[in-house]
C-alpha positions as CSV (number, residue, x, y, z in Angstrom):
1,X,-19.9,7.8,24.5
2,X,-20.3,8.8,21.0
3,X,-16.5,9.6,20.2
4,X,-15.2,6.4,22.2
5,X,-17.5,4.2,19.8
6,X,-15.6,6.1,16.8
7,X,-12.4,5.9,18.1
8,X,-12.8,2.4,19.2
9,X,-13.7,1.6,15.1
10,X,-11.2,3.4,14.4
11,X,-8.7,1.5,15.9
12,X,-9.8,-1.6,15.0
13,X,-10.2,-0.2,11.0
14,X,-6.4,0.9,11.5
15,X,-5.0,-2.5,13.3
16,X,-7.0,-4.7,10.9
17,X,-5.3,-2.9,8.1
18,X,-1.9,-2.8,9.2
19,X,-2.0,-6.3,10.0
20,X,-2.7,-7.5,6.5
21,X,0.2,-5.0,5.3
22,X,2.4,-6.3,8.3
23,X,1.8,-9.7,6.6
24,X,2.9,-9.0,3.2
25,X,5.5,-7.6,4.5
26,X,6.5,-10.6,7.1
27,X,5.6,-13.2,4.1
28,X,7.7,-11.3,1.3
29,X,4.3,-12.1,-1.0
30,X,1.6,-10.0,-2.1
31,X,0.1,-13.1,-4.2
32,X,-3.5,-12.3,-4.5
33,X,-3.3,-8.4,-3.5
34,X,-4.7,-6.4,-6.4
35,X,-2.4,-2.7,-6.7
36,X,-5.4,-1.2,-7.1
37,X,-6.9,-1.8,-3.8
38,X,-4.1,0.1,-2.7
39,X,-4.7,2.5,-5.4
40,X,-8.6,3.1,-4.6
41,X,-7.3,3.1,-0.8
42,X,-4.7,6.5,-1.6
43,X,-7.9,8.5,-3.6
44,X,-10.7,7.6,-1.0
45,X,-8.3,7.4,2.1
46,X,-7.4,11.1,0.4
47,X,-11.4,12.2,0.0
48,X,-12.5,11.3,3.0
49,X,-8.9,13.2,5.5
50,X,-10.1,16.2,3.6
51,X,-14.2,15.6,4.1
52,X,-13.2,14.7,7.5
53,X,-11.5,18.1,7.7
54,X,-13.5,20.3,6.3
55,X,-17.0,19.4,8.8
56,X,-14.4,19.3,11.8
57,X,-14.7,15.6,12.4
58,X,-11.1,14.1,14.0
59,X,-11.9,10.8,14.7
60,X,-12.0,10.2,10.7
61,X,-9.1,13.0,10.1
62,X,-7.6,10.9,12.5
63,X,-8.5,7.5,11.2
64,X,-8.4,8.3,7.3
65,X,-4.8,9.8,7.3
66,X,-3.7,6.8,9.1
67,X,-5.1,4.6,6.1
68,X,-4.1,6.4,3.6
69,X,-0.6,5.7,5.3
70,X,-1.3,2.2,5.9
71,X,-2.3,2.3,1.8
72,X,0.9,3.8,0.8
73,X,2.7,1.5,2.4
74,X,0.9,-1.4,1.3
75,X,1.0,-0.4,-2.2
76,X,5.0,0.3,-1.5
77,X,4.9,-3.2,-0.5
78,X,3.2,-4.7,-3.4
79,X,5.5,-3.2,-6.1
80,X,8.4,-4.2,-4.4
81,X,7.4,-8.0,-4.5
82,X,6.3,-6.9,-7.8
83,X,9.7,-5.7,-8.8
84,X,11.8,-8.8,-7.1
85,X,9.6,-11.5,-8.6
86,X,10.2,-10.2,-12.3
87,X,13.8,-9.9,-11.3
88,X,13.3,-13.6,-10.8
89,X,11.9,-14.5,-13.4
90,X,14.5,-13.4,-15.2
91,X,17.2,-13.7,-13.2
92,X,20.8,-13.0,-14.6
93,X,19.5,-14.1,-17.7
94,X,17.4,-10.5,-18.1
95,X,20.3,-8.8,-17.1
96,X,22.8,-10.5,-19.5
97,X,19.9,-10.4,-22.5
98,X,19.6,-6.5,-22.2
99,X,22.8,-6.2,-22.2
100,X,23.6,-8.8,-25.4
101,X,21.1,-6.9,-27.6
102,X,22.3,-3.2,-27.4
103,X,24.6,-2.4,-29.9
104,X,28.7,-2.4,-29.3
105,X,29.3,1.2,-29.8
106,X,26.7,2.2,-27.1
């Protein structure tokens, strides 16, 4: 009874996770999402596999390396909307600036 109750929080941990990184990814917006939740997610996510590990406990090797997936992949997620909306910003424009203030001969 014990390890169903941990691998049924696990489970639920993981999907509820995923979810909110499924719908960054669906919406194309990470409005609101800090990196560093992502960022704290990778080091703790990180801690805890190895913890996990080390006193023999699978249900949170189990459940930890799955979030520090779902944490790389979420961070993944919020620099690339990170990336495209300064793209937008400024547009062509950037592009053609960058371009118009090096020098001739380089």
């Amino acid at each position: 009874m014990t390890e169903a109750i941990g691998w049924l929080s696990s489970m639920l941990l993981v999907l509820t996770i995923g979810k909110q990184v499924y719908k960054q990814w669906r919406d194309g917006t990470s409005k609101g999402v800090s990196r560093w939740l992502f960022i704290g997610q990778m080091l703790a996510s990180t801690g805890f596999t190895l913890y996990s590990w080390l006193v023999h406990n699978w249900v949170f090797v189990v459940t930890n390396t799955l979030m520090l997936v779902s944490a790389i992949v979420g961070y993944s997620i919020v620099m690339m909307h990170r990336r495209r909306e300064a793209c937008s910003e400024g547009g062509d424009d950037a592009a053609e600036n960058t371009r118009a203030a090096r020098p001739a001969h380089a």
